[in-house]
C-alpha positions as CSV (number, residue, x, y, z in Angstrom):
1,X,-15.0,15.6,-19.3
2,X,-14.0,12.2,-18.7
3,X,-13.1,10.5,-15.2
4,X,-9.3,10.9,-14.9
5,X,-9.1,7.4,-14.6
6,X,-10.4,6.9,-18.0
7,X,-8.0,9.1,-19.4
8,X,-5.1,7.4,-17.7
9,X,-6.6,4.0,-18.7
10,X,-6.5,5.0,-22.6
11,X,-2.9,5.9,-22.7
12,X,-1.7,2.2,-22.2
13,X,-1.9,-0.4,-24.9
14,X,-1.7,-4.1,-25.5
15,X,-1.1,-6.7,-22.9
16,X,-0.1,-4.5,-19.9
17,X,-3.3,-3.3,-20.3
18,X,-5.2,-6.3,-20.6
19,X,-2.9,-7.5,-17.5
20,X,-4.2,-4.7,-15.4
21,X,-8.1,-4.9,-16.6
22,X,-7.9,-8.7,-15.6
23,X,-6.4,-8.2,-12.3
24,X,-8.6,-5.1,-11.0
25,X,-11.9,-5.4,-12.9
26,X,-12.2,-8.9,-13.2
27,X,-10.4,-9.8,-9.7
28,X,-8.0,-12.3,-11.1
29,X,-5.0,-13.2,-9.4
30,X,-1.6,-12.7,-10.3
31,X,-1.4,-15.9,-11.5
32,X,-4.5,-16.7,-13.2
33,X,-3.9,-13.3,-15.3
34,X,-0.6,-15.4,-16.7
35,X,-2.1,-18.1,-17.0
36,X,-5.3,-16.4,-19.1
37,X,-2.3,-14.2,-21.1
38,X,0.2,-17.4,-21.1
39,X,3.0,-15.0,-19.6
40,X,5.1,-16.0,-16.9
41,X,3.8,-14.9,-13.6
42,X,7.0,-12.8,-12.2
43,X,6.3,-10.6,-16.1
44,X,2.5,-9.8,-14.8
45,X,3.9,-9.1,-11.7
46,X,6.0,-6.2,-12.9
47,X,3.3,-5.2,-15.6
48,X,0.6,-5.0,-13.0
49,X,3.1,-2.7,-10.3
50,X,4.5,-0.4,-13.4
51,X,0.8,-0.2,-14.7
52,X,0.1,0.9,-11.2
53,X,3.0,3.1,-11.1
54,X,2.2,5.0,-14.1
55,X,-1.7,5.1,-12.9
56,X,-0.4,7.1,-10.1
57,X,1.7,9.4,-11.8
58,X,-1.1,10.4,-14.4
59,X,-3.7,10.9,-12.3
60,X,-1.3,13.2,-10.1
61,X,-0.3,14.9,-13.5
62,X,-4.2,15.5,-14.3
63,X,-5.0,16.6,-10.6
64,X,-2.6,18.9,-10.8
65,X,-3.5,20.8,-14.2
């Protein structure tokens, strides 16, 4: 069985993902992720803390089933 992480981490799609995979496993900052994704930097901003957001609430959904 996968990691829960993973499975949290396959549910998201497009640029908020990307947004999130630049910031955590490539240690970006905020403001080079916009500048890689050519977003402003208050939009990664909210992407990166929803992503996280949701993140949470999945992997306390998994833990719990």
């Amino acid at each position: 069985m996968p990691r829960p992480w993973r499975t949290a981490w396959r549910r998201w799609k497009g640029l908020q993902r990307q947004a999130i995979g630049l910031a955590y496993f490539h240690d970006l900052s905020h403001s080079e992720v916009a500048a890689q994704l050519a977003l402003p930097l208050g939009t990664v901003k909210t992407w990166i803390r929803r992503g996280l957001d949701k993140l949470r609430n999945c992997l306390a959904k998994l833990e719990r089933a």
